[in-house]
Rosetta silent file (secondary structure, phi, psi, omega in degrees, C-alpha in Angstrom):
SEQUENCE: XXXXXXXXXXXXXXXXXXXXXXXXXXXXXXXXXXXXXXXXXXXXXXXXXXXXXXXXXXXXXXXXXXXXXXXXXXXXXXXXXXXXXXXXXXXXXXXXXXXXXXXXXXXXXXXXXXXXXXXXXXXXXXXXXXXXXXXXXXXXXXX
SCORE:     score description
SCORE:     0.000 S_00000001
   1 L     0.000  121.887  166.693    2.652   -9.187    2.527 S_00000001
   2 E  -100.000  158.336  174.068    2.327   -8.467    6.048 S_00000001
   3 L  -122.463  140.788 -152.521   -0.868   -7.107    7.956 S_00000001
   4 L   -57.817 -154.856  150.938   -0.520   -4.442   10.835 S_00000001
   5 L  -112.013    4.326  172.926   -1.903   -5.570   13.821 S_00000001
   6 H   -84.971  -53.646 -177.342   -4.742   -2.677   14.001 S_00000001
   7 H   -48.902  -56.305 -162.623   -5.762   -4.266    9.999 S_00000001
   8 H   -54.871  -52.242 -157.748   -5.692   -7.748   12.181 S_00000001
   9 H   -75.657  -30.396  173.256   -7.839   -6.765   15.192 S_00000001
  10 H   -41.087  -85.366 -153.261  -10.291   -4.651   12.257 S_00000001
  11 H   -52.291  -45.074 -179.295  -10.769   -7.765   10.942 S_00000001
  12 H   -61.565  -38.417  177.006  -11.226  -10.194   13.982 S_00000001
  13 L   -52.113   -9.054 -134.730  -13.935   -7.347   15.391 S_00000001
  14 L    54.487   17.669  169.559  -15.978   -7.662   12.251 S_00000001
  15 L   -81.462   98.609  148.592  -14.664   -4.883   10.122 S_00000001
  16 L   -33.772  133.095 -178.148  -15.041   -6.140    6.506 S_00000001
  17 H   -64.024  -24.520  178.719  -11.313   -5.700    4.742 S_00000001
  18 H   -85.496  -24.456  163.947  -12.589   -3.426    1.907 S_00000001
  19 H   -68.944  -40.398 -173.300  -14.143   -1.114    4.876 S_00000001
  20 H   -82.142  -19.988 -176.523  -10.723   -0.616    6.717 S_00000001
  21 H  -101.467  -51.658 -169.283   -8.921   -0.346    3.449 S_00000001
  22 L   -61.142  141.317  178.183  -11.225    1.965    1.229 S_00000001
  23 L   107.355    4.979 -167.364  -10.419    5.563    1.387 S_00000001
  24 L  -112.744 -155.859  162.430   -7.268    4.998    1.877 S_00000001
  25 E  -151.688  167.024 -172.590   -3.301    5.105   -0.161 S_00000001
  26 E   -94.545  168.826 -151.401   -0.553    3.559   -0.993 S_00000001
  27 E   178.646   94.323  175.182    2.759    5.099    0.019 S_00000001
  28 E   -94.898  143.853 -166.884    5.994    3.668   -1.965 S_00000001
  29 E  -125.126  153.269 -145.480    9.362    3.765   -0.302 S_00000001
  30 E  -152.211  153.081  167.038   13.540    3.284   -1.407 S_00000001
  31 L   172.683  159.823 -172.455   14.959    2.333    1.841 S_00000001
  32 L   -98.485  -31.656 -114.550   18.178    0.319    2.945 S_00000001
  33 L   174.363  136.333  169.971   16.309   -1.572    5.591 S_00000001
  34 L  -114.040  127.393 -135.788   12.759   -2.529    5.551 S_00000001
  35 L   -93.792  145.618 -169.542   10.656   -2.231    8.723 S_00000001
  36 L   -61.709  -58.564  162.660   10.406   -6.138    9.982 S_00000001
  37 L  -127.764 -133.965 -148.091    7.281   -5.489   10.478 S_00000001
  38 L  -120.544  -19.376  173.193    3.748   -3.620    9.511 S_00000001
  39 L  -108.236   20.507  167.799    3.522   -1.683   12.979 S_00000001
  40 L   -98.408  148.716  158.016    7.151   -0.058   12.777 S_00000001
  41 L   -54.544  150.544 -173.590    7.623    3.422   11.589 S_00000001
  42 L  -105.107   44.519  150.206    9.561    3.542    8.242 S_00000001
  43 L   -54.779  158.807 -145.064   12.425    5.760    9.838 S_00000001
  44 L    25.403   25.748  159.486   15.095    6.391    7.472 S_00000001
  45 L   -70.586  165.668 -176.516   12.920    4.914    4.449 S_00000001
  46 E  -128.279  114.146 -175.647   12.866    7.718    1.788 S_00000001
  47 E   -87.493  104.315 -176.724    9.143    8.349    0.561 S_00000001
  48 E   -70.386  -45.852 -169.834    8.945    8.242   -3.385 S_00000001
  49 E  -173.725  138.658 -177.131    5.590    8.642   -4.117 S_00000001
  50 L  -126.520  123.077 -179.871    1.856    8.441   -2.801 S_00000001
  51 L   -77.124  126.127  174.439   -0.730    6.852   -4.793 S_00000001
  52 E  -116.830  174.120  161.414   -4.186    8.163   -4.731 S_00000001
  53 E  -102.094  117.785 -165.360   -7.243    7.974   -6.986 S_00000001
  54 L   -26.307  111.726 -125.945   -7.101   11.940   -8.033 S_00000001
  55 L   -11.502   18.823 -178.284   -5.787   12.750   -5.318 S_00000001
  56 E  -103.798 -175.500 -168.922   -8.743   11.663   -3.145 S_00000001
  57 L   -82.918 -175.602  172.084   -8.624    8.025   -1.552 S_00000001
  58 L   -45.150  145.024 -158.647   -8.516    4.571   -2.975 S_00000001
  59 L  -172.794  153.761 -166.904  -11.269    2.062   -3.676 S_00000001
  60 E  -144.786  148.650 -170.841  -11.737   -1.592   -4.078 S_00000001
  61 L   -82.601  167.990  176.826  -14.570   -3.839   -5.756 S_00000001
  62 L   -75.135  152.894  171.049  -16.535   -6.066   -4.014 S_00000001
  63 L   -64.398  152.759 -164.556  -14.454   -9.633   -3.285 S_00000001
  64 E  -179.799  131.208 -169.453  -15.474  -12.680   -5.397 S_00000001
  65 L    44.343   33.169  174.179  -13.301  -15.833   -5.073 S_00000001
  66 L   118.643  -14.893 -149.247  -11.236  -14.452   -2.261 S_00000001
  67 E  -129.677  135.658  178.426   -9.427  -11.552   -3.922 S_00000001
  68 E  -117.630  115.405  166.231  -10.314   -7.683   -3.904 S_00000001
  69 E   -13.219   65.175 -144.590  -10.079   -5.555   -6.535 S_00000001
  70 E   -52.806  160.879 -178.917   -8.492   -2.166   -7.383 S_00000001
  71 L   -84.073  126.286  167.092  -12.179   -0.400   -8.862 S_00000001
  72 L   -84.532   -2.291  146.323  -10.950   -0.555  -12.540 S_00000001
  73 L   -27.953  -63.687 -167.376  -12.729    3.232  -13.162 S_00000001
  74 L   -47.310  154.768  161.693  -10.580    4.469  -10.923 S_00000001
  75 L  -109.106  116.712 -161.259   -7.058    6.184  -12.085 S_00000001
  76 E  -131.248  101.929  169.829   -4.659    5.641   -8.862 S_00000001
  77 E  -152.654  166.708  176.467   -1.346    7.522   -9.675 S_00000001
  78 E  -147.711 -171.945 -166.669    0.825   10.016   -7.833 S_00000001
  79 E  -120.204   90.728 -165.709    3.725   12.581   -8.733 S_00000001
  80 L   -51.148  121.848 -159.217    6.982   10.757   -7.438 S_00000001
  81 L  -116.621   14.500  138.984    8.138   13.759   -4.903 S_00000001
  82 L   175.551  160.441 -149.505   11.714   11.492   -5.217 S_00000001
  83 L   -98.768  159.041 -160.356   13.883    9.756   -6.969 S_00000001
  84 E  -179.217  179.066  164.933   14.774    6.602   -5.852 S_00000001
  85 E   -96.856  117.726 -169.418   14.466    2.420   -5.855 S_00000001
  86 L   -79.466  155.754 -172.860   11.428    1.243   -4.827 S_00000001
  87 L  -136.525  -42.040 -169.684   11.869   -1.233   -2.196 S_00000001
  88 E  -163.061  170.912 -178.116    8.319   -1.985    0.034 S_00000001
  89 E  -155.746  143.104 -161.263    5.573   -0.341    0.081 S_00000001
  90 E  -124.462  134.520  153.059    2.545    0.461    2.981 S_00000001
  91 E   -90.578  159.578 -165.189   -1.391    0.721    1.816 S_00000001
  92 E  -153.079  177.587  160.530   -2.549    3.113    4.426 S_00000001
  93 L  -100.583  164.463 -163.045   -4.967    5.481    5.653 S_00000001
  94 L   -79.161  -17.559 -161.825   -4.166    8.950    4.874 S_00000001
  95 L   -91.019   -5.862  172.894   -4.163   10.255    8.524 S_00000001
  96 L   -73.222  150.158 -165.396   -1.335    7.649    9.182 S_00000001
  97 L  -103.572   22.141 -161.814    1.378    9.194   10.584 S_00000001
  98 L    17.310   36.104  171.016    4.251    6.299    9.942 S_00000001
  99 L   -91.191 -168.792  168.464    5.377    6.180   13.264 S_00000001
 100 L   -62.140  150.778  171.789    5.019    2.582   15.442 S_00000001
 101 L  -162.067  105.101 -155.918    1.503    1.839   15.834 S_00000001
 102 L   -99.949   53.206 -148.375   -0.090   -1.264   16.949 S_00000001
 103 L  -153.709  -61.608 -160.673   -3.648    0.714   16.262 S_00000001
 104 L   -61.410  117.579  168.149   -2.934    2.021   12.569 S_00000001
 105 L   -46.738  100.594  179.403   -4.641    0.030    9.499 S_00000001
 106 L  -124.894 -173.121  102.668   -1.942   -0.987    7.425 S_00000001
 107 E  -144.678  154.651 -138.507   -0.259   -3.242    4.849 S_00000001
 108 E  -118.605   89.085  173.160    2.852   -3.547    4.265 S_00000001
 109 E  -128.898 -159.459 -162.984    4.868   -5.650    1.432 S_00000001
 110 E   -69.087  172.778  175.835    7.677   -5.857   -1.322 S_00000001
 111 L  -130.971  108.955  170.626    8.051   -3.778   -4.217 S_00000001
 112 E  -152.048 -148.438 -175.930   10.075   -5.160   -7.237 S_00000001
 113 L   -84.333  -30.718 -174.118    9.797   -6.135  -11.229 S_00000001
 114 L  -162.825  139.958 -174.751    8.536   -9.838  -10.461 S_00000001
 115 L    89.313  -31.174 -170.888    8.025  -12.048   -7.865 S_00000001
 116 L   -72.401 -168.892  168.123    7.027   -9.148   -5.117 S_00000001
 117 L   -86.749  -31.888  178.391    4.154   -8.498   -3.551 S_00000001
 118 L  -121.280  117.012  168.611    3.587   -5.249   -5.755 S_00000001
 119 E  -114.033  122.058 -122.298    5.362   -5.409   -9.326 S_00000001
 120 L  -141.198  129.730  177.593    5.994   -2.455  -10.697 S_00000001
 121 L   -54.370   -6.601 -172.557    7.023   -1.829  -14.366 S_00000001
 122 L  -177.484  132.351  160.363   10.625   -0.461  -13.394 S_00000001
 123 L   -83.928   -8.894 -166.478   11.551    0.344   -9.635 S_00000001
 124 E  -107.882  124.042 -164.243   13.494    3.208  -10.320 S_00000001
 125 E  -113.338  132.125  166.099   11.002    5.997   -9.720 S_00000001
 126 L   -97.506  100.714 -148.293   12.102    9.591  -10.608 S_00000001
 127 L   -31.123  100.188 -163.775   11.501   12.810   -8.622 S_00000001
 128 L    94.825   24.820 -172.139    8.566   14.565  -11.055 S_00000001
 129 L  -131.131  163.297 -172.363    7.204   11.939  -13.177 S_00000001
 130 E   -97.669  117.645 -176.992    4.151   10.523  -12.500 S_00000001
 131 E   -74.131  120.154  151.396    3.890    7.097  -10.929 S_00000001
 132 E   -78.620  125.990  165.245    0.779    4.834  -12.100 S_00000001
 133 L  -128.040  117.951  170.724   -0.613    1.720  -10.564 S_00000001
 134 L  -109.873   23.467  163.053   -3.556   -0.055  -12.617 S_00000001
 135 L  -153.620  120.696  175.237   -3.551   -3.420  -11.140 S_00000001
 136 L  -137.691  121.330  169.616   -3.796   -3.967   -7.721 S_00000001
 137 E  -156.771  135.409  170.747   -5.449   -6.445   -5.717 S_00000001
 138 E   -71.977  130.965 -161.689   -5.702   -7.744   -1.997 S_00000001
 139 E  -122.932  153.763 -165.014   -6.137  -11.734   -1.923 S_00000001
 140 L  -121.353  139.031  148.998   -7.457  -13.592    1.549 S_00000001
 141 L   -45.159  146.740  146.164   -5.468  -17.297    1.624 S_00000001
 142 L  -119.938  158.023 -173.314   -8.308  -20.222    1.492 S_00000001
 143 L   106.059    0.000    0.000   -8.167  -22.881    3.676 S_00000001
């Protein structure tokens, strides 16, 4: 998982991580190349599908042993607008525009079956079907 460097400086400022992230979505991508890092634009990525909680943004529990929570209320799914392999994936704010940005609140990691940073019952997402995610959660390293 990488973190942008506007999500870094949020944090070093005193922006709690659930303030910079709630409100925001997730935005899965097929791509041949994966941007190195969390402040490149995802040119030539192919955008499969953007998760919301219907359709408004995203929400997270309070943190408790390190790790924050998707709010299990919530339903956070989206309508796969193509088909494709998921490959990485960016949580985001909605107003990001995916160009470079060493400003925009992001993060950025893998997508696969096991082992990623996001695991996803099947990667191959199909233009018109509805994509679900019901377990999500952002974890802070201790130590």
């Amino acid at each position: 998982m990488k973190l942008s460097t506007g999500l870094r400086n949020g944090l070093l400022s005193g922006d709690s991580l659930k303030a910079l992230l709630d409100g925001g979505e997730i935005r899965i991508y097929d791509t041949t190349t994966v941007p190195a890092s969390a402040d490149d634009a995802t040119t030539g990525a192919t955008l499969l599908v953007v998760i919301k909680n219907a359709g408004a943004g995203i929400t997270f529990t309070t943190a408790t042993g390190g790790v924050m929570q998707k709010t299990l209320a919530e339903v956070w799914s989206g309508v796969n607008g193509a088909t494709g392999t998921a490959k990485f994936y960016r949580h985001v704010l909605s107003a990001d525009d995916n160009s470079a940005s060493s400003s925009a609140v992001r993060i950025q990691g893998t997508v696969g079956l096991a082992g990623a940073d996001m695991n996803l019952s099947s990667v191959a997402l199909t233009s018109g079907a509805t994509q679900s995610l019901n377990f999500y959660s952002v974890a802070m390293p201790a130590g």
